[in-house]
C-alpha positions in Angstrom: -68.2 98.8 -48.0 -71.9 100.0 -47.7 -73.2 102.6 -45.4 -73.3 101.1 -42.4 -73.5 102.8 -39.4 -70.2 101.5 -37.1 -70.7 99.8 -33.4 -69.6 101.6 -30.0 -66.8 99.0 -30.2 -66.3 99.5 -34.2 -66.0 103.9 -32.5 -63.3 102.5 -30.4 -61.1 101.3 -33.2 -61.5 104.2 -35.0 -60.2 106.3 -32.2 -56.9 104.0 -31.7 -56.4 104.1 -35.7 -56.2 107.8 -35.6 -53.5 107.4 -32.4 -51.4 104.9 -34.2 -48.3 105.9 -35.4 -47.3 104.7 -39.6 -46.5 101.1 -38.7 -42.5 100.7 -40.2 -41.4 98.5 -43.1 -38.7 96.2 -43.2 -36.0 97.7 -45.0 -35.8 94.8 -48.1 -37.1 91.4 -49.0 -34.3 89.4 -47.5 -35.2 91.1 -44.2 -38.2 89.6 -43.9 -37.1 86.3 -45.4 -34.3 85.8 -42.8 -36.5 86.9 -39.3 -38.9 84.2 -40.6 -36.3 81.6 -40.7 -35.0 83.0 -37.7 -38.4 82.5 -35.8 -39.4 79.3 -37.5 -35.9 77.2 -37.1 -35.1 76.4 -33.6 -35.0 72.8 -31.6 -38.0 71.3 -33.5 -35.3 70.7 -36.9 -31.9 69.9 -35.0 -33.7 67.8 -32.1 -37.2 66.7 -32.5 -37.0 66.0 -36.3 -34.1 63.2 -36.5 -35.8 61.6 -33.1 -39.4 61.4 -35.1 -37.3 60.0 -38.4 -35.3 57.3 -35.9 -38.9 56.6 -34.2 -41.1 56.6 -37.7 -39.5 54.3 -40.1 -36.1 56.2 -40.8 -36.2 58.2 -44.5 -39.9 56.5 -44.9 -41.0 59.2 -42.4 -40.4 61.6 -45.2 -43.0 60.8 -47.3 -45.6 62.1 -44.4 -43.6 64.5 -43.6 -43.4 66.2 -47.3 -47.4 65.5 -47.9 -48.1 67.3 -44.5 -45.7 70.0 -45.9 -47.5 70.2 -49.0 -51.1 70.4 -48.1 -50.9 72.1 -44.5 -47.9 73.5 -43.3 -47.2 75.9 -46.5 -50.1 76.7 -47.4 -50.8 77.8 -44.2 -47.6 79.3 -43.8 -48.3 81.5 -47.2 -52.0 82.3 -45.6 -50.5 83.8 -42.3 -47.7 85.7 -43.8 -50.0 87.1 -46.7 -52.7 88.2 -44.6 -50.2 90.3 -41.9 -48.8 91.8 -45.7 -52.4 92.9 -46.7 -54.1 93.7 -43.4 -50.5 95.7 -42.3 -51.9 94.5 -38.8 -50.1 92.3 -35.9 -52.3 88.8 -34.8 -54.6 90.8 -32.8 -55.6 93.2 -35.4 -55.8 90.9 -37.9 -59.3 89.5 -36.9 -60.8 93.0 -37.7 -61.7 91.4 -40.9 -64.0 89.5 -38.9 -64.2 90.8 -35.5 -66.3 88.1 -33.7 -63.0 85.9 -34.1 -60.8 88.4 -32.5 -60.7 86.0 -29.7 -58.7 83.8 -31.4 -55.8 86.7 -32.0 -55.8 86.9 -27.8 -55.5 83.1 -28.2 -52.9 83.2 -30.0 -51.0 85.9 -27.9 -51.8 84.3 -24.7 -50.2 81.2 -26.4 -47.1 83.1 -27.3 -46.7 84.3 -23.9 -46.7 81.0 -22.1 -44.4 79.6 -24.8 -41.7 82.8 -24.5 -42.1 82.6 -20.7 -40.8 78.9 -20.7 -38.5 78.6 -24.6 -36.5 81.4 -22.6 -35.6 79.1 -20.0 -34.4 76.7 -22.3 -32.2 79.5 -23.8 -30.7 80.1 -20.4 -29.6 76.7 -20.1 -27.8 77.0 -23.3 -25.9 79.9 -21.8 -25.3 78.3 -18.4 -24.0 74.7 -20.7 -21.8 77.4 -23.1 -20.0 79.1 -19.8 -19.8 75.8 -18.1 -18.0 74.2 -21.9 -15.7 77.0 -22.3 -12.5 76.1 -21.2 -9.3 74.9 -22.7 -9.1 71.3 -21.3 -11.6 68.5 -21.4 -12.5 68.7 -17.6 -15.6 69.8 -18.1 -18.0 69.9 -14.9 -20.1 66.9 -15.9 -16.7 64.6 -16.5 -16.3 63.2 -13.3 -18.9 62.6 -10.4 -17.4 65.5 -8.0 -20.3 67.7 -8.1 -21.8 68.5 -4.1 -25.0 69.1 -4.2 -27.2 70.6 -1.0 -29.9 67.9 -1.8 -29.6 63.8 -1.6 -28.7 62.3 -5.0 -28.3 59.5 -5.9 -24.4 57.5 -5.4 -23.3 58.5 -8.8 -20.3 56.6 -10.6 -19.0 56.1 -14.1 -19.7 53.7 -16.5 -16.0 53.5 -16.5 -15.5 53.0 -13.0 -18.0 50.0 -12.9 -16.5 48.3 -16.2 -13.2 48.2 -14.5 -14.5 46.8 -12.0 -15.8 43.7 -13.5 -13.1 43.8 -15.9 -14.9 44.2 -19.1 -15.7 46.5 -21.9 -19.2 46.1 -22.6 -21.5 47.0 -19.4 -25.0 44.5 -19.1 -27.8 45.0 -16.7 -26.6 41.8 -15.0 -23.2 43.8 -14.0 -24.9 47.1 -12.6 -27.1 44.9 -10.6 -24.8 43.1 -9.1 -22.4 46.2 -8.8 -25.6 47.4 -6.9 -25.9 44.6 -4.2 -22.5 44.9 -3.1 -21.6 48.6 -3.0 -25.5 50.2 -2.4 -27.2 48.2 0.1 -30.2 49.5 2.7 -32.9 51.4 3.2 -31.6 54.3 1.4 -30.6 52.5 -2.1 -32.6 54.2 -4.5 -31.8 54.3 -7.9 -32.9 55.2 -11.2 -34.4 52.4 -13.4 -31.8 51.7 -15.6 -31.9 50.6 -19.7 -29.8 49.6 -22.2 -28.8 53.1 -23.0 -28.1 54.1 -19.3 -26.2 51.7 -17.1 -24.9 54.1 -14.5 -26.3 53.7 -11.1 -26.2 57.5 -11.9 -24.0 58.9 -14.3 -22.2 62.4 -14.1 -23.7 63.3 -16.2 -27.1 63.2 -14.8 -25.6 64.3 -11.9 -24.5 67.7 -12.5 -27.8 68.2 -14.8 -30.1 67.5 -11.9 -28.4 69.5 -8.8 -26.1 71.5 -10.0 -28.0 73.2 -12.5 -31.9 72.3 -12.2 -31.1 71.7 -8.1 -34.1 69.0 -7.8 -36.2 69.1 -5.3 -38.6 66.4 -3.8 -41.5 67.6 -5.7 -43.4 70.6 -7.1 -44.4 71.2 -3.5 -41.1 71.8 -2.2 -39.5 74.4 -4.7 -36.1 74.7 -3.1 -33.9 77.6 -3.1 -33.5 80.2 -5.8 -30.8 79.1 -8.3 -28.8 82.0 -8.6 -26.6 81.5 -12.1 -29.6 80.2 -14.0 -31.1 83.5 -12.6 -28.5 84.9 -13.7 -28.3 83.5 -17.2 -32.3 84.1 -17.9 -31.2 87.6 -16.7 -28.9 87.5 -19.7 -31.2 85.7 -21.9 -33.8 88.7 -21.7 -31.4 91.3 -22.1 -30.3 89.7 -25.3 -33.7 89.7 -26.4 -33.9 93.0 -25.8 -31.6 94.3 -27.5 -32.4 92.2 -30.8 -36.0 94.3 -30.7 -35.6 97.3 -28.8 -35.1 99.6 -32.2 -37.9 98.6 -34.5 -38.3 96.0 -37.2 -35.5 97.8 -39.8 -32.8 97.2 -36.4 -34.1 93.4 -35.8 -34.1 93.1 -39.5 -30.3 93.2 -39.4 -29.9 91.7 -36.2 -31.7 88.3 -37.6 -28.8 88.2 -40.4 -26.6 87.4 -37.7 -29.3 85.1 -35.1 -30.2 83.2 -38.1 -27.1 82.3 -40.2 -24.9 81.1 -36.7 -27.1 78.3 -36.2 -25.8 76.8 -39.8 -22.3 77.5 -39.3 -22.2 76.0 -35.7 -24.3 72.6 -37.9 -21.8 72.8 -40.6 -18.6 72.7 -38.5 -20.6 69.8 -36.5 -21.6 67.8 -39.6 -17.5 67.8 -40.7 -17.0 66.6 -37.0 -19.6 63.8 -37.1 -18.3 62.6 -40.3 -15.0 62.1 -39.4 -16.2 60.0 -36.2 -15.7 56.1 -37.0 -19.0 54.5 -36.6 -20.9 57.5 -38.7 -21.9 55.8 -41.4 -23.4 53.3 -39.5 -25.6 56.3 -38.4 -26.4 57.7 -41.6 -27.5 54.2 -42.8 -30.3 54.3 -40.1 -31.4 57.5 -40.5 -32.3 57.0 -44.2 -32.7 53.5 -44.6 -36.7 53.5 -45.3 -39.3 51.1 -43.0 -42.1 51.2 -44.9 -44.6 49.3 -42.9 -44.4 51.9 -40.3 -46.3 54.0 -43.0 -49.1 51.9 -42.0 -49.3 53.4 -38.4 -51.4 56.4 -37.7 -49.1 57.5 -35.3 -46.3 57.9 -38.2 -48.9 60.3 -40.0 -50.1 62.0 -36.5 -46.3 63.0 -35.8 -45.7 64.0 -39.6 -48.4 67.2 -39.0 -47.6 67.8 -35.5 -43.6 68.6 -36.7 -44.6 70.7 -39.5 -47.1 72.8 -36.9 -44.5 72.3 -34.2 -41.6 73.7 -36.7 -42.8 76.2 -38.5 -44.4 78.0 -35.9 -47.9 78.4 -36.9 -51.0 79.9 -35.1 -49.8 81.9 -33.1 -49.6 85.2 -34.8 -45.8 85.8 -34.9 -46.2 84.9 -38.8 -48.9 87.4 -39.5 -46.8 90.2 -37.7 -43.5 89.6 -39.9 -45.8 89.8 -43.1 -46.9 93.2 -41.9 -43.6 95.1 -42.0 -43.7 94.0 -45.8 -44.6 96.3 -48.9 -47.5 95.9 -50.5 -46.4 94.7 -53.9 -44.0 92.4 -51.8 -43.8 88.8 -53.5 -45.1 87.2 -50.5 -45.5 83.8 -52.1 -42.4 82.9 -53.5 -40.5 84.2 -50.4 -42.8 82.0 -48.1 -41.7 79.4 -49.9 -38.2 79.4 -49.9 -38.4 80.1 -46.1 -40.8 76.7 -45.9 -37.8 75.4 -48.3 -35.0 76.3 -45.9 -37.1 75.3 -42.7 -37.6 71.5 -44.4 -34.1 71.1 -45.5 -32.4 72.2 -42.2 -34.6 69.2 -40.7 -33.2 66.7 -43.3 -29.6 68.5 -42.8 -29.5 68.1 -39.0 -30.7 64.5 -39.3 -27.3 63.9 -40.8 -25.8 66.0 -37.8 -27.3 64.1 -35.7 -27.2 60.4 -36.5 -23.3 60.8 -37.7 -22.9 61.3 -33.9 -25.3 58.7 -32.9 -23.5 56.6 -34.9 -20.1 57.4 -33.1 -21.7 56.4 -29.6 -23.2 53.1 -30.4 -19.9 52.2 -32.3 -18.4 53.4 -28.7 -20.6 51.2 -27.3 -20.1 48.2 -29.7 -24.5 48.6 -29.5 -26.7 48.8 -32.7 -27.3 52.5 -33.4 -31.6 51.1 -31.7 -29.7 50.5 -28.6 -27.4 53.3 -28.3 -29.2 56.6 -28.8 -28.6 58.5 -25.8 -29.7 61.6 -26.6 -33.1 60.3 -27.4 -34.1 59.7 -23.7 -33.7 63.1 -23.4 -36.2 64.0 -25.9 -38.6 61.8 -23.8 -37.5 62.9 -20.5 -40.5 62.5 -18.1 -40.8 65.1 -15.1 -41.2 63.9 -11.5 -44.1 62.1 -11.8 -42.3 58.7 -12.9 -42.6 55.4 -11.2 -38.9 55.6 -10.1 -39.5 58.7 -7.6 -43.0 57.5 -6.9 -44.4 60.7 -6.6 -47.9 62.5 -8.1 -48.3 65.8 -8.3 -50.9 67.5 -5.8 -54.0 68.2 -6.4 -53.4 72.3 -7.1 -50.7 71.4 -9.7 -53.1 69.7 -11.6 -55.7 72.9 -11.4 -52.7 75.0 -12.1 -52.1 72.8 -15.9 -55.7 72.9 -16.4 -55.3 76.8 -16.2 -52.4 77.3 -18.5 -54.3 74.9 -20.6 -57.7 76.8 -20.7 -56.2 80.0 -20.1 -55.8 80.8 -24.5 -58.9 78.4 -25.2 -61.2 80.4 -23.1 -60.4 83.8 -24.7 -62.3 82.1 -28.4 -65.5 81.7 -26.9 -65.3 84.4 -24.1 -64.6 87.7 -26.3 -67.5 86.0 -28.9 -70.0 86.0 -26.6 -68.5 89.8 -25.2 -68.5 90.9 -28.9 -72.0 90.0 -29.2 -73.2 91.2 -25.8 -72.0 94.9 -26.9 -72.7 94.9 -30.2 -75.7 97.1 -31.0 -78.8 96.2 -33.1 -80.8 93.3 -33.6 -80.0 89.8 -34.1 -79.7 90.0 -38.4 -77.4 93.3 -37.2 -74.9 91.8 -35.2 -74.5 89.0 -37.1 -73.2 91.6 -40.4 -71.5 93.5 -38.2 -69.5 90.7 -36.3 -68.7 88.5 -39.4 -67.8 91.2 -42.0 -64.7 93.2 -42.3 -64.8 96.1 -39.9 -65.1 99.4 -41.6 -62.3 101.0 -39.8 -60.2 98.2 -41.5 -60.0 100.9 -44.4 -58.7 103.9 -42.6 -55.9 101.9 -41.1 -54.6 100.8 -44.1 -54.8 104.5 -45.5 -51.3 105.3 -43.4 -49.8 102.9 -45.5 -51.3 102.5 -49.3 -51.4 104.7 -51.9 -54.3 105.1 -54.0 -53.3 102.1 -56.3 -53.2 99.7 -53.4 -56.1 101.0 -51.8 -58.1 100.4 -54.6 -56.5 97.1 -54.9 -57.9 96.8 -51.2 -60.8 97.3 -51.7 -61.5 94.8 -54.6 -60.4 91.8 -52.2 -62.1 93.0 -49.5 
């Protein structure tokens, strides 16, 4: 490593490795295999996957999909997971092997914490739709329109209700707007624009997801009351968390066995459902019946990388910290494999899910499976600022995005230029110091090697 002599800032690491307590292991492979399925499946392979497949060209998006696999999204995969396994260092750390670029390991971490400060909403809206499902009868809340809300909303009836009233099966735009003139007539007739897929002046749906859970308000600008059960259910959602971490990586290790296999039972028992559904063929016919032409759009190609990035999770340091609780000697490759293996196929698996469903409601619907998707408007859902509310958003709402978008870019550039600013020596001295592995890279891995894998160590660094 040369005898350099180490930076005030290089002193300051040295003094935090001696603090640092031996960083734990996980307590075998299969540990570390099922946290990273654990952390890399989520909605991006049961909901955002069969949308892009439906959208791209059915089972022609697949060919994409597999070359961005091959040539970014596991080998990248591999490169994160490997370097936590050899650095034994979290995302922030990791960068010591080139500490101008530690920046981008704050980035990353800032990126995280926006991403868990918002994904653990979502998780509490799973809780408040699981308490709100569980009961014995089919009444659930979102059945019937008898939800009061403390806000005006829209006058909400059935598809049902207007179908009987024109005495016919099949609902057309040409019935709800007529149904409209006659019942809904004045100054406060304001409804949602409808389409093919949504032909309720406002179903129940919609209903009881927009003010009796979210409680929409006018605008950003007027937040409303505090929503006490989804409080209450984020409250929940934490303390879950909480207790999946709060005893080390050998407690979460075990922990994940249960997290990560649940999902696949819960598809499973939905797939046997789905298939049984008239109409699901119909559905699996789409989703794999190939449109090749649309392999002639970039967009097709653009979406392809963004769902392996988006699905597997990576740069953003969470990958580099579960390779760090891993042995040395650990076969890193093979088992980031099988977890880029499992991560692909569970896509592929919930398009079948998915579609055999789809299929069910457009057969419900006597609509082509193109005209029926309902659950894909909810993968597009658009917030407030839509035509149909005519609102914008003020002019401190858009500072405030700019912010949450700046706030991880900023931290590349900034700690660079800090890095630089306190680095000792002249400008040919900062430059080795900054873009070399830091010295005190060495004693930190001396908790944890022995004297064979230090001097492995030290011939690839």
């Amino acid at each position: 490593m040369g005898d350099r002599k180490p930076s005030s800032h290089q002193n300051d690491t040295l003094l935090e490795t001696h603090e640092t307590a031996p960083r734990e292991q996980w307590s075998s492979w299969a540990d570390f295999i099922m946290s990273c399925i654990g952390y890399a499946i989520g909605l991006g392979n049961v909901w955002r996957f069969p949308y892009l497949c439906y959208q791209n060209g059915g089972g022609a998006f697949l060919i994409p999909y597999v070359i961005s696999l091959v040539f970014c999204g596991a080998p990248l995969f591999i490169l994160e997971t490997s370097w936590g396994q050899l650095l034994s260092v979290g995302g922030l750390g990791m960068f010591k092997i080139c500490p101008i670029f530690k920046g981008v390991g704050i980035a990353a971490a800032v990126m995280a914490f926006w991403l868990n400060i918002y994904y653990i909403v979502v998780l509490s809206w799973a809780l408040c739709y699981f308490w709100n499902s569980a009961r014995l009868d089919v009444n659930v809340p979102w059945r019937n329109c008898n939800n009061e809300s403390e806000y005006e909303k829209l006058p909400c009836d059935s598809n049902r209700t207007i179908a009987d009233f024109f005495n016919v099966k099949v609902l057309t735009a040409d019935h709800l707007l007529e149904y409209k003139k006659q019942f809904f007539v004045g100054p406060k007739a304001n409804f949602t624009v409808c389409t093919a897929a949504d032909l309720s002046v406002q179903s129940p749906v919609k209903e009881f997801w927009n003010f009796k859970v979210l409680g929409i308000s006018d605008g950003i600008d007027h937040p409303g009351g505090l929503r006490y059960d989804l409080a209450f259910y984020l409250f929940i959602a934490w303390v879950i968390c909480y207790l999946c971490i709060f005893k080390g990586v050998k407690w979460t290790g075990k922990v994940v066995y249960l997290t990560a296999s649940f999902p696949y039972i819960m598809l499973f028992f939905l797939l046997v459902r789905g298939l049984t559904l008239p109409g699901a063929s119909t559905g699996l016919e789409f989703y794999l019946k190939p449109d090749f032409s649309k392999l002639l759009e970039s967009k097709v190609w653009v979406d392809a990388v963004t769902q392996v990035f988006f699905s597997y999770g990576l740069g953003l340091g969470a990958l580099v910290a579960l390779g760090s609780y891993n042995k040395y000697h650990n076969n890193v490759y093979k088992q980031a494999l099988t977890v880029c293996f499992v991560n692909s196929g569970t896509s592929v698996f919930a398009g079948f899910v998915i579609f055999s469903f789809i299929g069910f409601m457009a057969t419900q619907q006597e609509k082509s499976v193109a005209e029926g998707v309902m659950i894909f408007g909810l993968v597009k859902y658009q917030p407030l600022r839509i035509a149909a509310y005519n609102y914008d958003y003020p002019f401190w709402g858009h500072v405030f995005g700019w912010f949450l978008s700046l706030s991880s870019m900023l931290c590349i550039p900034g700690y660079a230029i800090y890095a630089w600013v306190t680095t000792e020596g002249t400008f040919s001295e900062k430059f080795k110091i900054l873009c070399r592995p830091d010295i005190e890279i060495e004693k930190a891995n001396h908790e944890v090697r022995d004297d064979t894998e230090m001097h492995d160590f030290h011939q690839l660094i």
